[in-house]
mmJSON file of the N, C-alpha and C atoms, coordinates in Angstrom:
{"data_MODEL":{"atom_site":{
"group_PDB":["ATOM","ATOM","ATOM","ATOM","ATOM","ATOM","ATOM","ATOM","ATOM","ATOM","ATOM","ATOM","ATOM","ATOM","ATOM","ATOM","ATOM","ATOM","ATOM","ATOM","ATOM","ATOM","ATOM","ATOM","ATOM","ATOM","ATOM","ATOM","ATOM","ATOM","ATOM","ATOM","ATOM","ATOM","ATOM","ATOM","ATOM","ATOM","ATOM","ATOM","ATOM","ATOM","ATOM","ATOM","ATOM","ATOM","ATOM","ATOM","ATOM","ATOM","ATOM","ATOM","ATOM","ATOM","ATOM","ATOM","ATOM","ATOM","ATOM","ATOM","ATOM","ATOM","ATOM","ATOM","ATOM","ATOM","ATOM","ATOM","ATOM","ATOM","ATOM","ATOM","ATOM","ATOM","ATOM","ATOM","ATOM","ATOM","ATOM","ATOM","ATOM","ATOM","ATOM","ATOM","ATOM","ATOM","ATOM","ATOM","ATOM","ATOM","ATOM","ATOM","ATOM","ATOM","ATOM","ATOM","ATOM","ATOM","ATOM","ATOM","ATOM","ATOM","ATOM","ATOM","ATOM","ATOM","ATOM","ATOM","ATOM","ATOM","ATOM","ATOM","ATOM","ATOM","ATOM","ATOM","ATOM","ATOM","ATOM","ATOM","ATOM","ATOM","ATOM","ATOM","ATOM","ATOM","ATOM","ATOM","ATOM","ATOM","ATOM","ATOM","ATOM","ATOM","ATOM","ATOM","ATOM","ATOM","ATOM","ATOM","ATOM","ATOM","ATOM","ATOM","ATOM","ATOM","ATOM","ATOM","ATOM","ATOM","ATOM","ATOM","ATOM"],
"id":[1,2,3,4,5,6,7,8,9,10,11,12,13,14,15,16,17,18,19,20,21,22,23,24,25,26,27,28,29,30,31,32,33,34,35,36,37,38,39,40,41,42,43,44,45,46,47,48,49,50,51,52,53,54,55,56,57,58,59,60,61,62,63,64,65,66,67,68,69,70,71,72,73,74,75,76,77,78,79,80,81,82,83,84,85,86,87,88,89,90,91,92,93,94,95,96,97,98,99,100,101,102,103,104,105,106,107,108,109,110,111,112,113,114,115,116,117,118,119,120,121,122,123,124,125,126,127,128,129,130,131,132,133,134,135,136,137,138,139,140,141,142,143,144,145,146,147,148,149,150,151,152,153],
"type_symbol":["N","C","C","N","C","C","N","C","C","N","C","C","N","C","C","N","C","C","N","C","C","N","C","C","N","C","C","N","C","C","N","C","C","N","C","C","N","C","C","N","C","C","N","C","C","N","C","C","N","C","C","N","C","C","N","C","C","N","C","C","N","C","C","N","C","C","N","C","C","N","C","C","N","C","C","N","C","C","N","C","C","N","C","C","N","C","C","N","C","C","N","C","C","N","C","C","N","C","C","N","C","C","N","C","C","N","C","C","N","C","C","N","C","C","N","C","C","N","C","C","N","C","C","N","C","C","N","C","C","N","C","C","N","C","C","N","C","C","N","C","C","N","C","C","N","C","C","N","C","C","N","C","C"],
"label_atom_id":["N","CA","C","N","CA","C","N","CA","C","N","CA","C","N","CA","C","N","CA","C","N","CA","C","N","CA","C","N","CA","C","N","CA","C","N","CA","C","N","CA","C","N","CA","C","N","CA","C","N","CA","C","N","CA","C","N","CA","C","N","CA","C","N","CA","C","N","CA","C","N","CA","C","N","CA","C","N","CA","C","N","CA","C","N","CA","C","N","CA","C","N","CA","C","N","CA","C","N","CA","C","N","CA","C","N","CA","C","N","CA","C","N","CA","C","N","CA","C","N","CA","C","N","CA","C","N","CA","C","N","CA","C","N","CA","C","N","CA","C","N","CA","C","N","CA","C","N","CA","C","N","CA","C","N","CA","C","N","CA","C","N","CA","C","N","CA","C","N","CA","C","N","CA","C","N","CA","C"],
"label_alt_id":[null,null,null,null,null,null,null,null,null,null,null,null,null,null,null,null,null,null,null,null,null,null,null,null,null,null,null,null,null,null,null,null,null,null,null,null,null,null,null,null,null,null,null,null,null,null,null,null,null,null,null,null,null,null,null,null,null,null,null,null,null,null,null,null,null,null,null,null,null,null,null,null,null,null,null,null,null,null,null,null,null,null,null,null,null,null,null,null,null,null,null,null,null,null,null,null,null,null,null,null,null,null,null,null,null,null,null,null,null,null,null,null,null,null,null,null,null,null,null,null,null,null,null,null,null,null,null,null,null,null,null,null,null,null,null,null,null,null,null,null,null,null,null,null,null,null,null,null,null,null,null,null,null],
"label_comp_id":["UNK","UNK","UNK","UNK","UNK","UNK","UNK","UNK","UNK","UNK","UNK","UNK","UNK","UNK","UNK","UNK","UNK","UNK","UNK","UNK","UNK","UNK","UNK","UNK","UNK","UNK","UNK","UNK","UNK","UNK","UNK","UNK","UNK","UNK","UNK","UNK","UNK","UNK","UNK","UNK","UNK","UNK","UNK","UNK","UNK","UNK","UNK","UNK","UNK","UNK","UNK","UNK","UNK","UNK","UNK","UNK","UNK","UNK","UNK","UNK","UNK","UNK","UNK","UNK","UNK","UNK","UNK","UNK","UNK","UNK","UNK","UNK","UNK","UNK","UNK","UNK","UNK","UNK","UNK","UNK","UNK","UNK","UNK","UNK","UNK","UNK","UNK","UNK","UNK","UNK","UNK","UNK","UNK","UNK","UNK","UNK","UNK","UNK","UNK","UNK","UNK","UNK","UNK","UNK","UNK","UNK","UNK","UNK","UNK","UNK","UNK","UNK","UNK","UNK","UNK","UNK","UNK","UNK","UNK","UNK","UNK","UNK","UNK","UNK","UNK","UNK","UNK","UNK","UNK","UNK","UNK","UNK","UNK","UNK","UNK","UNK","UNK","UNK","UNK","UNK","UNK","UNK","UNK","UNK","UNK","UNK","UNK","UNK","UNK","UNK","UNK","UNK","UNK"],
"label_asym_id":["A","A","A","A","A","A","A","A","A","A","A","A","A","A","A","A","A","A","A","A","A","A","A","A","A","A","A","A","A","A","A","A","A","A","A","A","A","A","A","A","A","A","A","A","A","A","A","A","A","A","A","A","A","A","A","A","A","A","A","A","A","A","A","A","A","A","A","A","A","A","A","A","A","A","A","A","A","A","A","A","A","A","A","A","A","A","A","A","A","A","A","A","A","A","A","A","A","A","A","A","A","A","A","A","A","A","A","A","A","A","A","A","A","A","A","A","A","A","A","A","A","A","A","A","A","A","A","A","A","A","A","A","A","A","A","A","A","A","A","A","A","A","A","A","A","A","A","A","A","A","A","A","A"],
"label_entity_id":["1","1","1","1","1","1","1","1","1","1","1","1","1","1","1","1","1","1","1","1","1","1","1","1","1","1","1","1","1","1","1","1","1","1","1","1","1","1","1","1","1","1","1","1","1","1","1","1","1","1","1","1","1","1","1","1","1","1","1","1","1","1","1","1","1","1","1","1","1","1","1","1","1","1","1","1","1","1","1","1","1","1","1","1","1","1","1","1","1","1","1","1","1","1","1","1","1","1","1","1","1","1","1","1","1","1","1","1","1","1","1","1","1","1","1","1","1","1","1","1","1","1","1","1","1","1","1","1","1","1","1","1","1","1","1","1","1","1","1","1","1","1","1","1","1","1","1","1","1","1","1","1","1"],
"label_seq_id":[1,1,1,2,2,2,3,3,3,4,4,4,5,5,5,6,6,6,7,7,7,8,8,8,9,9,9,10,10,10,11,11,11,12,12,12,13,13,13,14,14,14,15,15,15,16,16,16,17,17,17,18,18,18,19,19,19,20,20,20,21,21,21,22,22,22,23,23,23,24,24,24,25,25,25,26,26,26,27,27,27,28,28,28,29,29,29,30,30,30,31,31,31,32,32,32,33,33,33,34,34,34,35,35,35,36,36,36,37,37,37,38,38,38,39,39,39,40,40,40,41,41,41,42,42,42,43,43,43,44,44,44,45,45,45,46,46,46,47,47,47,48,48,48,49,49,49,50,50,50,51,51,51],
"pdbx_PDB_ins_code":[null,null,null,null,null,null,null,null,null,null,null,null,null,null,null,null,null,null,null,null,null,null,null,null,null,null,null,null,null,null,null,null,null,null,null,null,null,null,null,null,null,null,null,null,null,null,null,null,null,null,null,null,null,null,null,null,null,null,null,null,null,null,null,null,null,null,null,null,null,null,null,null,null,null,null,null,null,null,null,null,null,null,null,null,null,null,null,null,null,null,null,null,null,null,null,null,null,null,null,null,null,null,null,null,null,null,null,null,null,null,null,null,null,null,null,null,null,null,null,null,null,null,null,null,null,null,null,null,null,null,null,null,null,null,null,null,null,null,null,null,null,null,null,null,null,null,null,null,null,null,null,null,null],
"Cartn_x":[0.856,0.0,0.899,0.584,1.203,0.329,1.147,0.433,1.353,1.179,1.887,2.379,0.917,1.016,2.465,2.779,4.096,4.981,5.061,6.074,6.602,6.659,6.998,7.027,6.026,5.751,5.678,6.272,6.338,7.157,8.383,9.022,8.194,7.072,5.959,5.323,5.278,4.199,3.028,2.356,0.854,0.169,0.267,-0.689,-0.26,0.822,1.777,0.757,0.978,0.883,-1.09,-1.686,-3.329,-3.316,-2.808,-2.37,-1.982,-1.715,-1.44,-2.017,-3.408,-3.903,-3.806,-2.848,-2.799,-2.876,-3.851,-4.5,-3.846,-4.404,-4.052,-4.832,-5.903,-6.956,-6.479,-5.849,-5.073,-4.475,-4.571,-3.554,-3.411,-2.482,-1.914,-2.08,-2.605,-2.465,-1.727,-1.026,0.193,-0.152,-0.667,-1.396,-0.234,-0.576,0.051,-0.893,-1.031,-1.95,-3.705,-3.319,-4.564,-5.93,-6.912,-8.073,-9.031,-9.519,-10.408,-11.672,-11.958,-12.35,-11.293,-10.612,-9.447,-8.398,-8.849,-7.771,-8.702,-10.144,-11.28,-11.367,-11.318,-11.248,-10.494,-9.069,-7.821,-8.099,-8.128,-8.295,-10.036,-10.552,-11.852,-11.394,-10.671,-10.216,-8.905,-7.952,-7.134,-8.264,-9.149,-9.789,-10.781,-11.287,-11.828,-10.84,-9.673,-8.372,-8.322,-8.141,-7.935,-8.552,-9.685,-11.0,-10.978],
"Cartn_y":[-1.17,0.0,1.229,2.635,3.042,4.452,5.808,7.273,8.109,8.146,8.721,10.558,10.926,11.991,12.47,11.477,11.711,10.631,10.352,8.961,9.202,8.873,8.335,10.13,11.16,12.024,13.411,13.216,14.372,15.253,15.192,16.06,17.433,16.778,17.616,18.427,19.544,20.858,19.767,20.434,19.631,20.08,21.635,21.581,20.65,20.258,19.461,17.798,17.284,16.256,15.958,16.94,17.062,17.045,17.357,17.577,16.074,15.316,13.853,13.11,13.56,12.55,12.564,12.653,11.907,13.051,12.581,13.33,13.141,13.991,13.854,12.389,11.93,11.208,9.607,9.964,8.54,7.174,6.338,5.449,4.163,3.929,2.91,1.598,0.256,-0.95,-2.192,-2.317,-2.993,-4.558,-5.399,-6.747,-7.528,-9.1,-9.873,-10.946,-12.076,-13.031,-13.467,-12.967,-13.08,-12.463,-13.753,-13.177,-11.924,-11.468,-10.244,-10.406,-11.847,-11.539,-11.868,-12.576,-12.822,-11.297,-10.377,-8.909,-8.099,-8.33,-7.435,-8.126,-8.991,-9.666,-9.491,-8.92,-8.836,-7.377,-6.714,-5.195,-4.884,-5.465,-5.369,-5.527,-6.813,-7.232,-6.177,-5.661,-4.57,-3.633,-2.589,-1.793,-2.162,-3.173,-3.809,-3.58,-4.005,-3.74,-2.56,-1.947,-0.584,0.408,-0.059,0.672,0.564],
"Cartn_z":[0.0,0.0,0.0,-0.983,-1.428,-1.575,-0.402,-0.346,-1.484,-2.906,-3.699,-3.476,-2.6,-2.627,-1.23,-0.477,0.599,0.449,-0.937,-0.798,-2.141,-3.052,-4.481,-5.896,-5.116,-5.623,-4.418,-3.848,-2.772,-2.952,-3.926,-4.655,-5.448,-5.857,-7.371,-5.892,-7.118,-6.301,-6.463,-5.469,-5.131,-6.721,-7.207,-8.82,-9.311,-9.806,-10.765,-10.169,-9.285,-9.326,-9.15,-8.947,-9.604,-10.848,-11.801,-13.115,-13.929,-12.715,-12.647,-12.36,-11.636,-11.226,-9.584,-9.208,-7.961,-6.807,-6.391,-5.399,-3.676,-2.762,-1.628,-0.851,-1.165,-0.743,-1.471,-2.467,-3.686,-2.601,-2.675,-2.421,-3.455,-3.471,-4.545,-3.634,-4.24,-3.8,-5.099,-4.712,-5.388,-5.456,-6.327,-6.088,-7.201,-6.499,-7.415,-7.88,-8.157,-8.582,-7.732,-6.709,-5.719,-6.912,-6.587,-6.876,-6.606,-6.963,-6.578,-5.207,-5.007,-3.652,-2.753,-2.725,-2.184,-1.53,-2.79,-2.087,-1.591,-1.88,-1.002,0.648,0.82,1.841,2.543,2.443,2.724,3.374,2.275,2.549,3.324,3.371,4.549,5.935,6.171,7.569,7.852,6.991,7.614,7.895,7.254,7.461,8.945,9.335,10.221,11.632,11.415,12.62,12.811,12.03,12.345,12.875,12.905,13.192,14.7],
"occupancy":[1.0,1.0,1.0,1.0,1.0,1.0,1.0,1.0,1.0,1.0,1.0,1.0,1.0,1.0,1.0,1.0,1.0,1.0,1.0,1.0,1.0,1.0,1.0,1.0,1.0,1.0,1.0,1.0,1.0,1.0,1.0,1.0,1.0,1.0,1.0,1.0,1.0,1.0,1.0,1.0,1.0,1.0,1.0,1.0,1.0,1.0,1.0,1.0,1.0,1.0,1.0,1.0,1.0,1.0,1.0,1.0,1.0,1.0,1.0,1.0,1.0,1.0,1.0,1.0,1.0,1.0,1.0,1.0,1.0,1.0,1.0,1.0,1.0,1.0,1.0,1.0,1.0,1.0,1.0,1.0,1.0,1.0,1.0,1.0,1.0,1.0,1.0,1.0,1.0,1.0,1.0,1.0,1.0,1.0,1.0,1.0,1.0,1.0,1.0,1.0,1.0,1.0,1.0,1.0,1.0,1.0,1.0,1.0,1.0,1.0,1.0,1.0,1.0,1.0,1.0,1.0,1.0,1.0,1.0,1.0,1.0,1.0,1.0,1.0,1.0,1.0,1.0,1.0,1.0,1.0,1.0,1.0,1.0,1.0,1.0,1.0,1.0,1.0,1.0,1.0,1.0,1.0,1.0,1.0,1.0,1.0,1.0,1.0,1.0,1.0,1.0,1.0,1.0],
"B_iso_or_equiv":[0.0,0.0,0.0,0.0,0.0,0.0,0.0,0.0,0.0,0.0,0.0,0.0,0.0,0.0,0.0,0.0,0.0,0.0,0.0,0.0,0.0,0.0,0.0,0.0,0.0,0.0,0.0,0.0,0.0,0.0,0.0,0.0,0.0,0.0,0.0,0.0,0.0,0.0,0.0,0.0,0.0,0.0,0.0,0.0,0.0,0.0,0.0,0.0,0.0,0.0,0.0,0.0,0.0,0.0,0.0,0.0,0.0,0.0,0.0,0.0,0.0,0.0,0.0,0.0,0.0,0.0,0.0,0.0,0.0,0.0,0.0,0.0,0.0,0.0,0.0,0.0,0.0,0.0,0.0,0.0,0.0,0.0,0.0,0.0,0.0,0.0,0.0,0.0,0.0,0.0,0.0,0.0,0.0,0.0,0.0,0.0,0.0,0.0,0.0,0.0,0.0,0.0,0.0,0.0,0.0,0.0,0.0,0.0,0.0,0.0,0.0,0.0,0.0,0.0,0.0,0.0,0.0,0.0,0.0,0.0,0.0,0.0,0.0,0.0,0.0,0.0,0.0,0.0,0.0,0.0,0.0,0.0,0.0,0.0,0.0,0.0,0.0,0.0,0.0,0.0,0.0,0.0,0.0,0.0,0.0,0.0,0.0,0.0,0.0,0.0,0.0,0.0,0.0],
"pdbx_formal_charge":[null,null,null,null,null,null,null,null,null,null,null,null,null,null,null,null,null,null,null,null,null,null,null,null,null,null,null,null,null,null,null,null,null,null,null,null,null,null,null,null,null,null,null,null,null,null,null,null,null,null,null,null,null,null,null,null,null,null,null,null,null,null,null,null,null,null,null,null,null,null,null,null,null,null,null,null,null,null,null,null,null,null,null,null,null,null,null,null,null,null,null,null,null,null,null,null,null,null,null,null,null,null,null,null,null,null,null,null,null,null,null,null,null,null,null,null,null,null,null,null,null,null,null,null,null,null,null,null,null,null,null,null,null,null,null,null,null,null,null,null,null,null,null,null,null,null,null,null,null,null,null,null,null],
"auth_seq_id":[1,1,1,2,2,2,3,3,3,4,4,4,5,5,5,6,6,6,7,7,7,8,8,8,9,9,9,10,10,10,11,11,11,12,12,12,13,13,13,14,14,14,15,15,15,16,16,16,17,17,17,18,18,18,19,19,19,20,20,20,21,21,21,22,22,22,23,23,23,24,24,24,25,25,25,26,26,26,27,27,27,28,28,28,29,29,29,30,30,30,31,31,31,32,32,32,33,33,33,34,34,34,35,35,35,36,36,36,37,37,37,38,38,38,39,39,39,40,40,40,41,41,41,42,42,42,43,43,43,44,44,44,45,45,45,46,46,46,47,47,47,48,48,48,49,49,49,50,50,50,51,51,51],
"auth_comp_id":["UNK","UNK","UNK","UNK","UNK","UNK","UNK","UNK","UNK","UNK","UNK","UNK","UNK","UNK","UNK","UNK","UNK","UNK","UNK","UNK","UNK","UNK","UNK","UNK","UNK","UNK","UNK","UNK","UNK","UNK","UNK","UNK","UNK","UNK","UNK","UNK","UNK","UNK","UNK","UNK","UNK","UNK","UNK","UNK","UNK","UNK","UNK","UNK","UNK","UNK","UNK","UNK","UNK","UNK","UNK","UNK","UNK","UNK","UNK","UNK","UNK","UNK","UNK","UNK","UNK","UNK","UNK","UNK","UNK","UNK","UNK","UNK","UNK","UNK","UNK","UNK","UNK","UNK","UNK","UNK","UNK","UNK","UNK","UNK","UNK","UNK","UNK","UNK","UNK","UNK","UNK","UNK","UNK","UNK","UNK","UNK","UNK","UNK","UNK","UNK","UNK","UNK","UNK","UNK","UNK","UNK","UNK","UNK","UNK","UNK","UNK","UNK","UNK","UNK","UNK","UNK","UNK","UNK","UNK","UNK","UNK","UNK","UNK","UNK","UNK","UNK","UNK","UNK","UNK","UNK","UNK","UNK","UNK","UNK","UNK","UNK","UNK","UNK","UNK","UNK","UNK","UNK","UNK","UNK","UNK","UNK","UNK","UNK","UNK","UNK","UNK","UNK","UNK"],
"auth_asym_id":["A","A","A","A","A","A","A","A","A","A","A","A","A","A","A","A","A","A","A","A","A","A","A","A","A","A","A","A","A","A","A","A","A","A","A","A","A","A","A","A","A","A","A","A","A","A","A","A","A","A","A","A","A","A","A","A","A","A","A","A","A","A","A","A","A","A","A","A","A","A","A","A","A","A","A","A","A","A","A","A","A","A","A","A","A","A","A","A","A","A","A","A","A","A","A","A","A","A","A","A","A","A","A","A","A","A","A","A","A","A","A","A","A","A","A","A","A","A","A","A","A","A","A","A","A","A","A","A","A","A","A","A","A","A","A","A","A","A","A","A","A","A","A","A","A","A","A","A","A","A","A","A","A"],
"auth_atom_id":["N","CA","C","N","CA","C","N","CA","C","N","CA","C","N","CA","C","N","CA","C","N","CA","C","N","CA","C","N","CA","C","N","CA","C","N","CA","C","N","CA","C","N","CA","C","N","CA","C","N","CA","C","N","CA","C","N","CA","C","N","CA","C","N","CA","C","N","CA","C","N","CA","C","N","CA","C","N","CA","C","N","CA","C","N","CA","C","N","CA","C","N","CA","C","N","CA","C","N","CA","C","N","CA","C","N","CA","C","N","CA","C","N","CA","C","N","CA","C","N","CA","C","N","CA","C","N","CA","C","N","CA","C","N","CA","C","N","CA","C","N","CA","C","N","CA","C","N","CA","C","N","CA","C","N","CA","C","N","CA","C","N","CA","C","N","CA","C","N","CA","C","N","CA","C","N","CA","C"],
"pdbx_PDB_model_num":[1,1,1,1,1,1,1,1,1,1,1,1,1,1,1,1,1,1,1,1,1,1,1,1,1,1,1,1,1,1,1,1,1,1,1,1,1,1,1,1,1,1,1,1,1,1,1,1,1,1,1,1,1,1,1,1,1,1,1,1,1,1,1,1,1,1,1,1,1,1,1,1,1,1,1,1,1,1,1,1,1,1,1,1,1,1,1,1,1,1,1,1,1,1,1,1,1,1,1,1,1,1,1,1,1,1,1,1,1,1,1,1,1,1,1,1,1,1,1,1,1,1,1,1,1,1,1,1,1,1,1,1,1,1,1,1,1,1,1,1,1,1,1,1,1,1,1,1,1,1,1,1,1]
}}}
């Protein structure tokens, strides 16, 4: 999991990287072969912990 806007792109003026797409609210999730309920499931029960 991946906050582009303080990690990877925190260099870019905040216009510049709206201009891009990538917003303050954005996060990137980085997947590999896992099925699609398989990574909703995943990401429900973190969101669930955290809470």
């Amino acid at each position: 999991v991946q906050h582009p806007a303080s990690m990877t792109h925190i260099t870019y003026p905040p216009e510049e990287r709206l201009r891009h797409g990538i917003s303050e609210g954005l996060v990137r999730i980085s997947v590999g072969l896992e099925t699609l309920d398989d990574l909703l499931t995943d990401i429900q029960q973190a969101l669930d912990r955290s809470a």
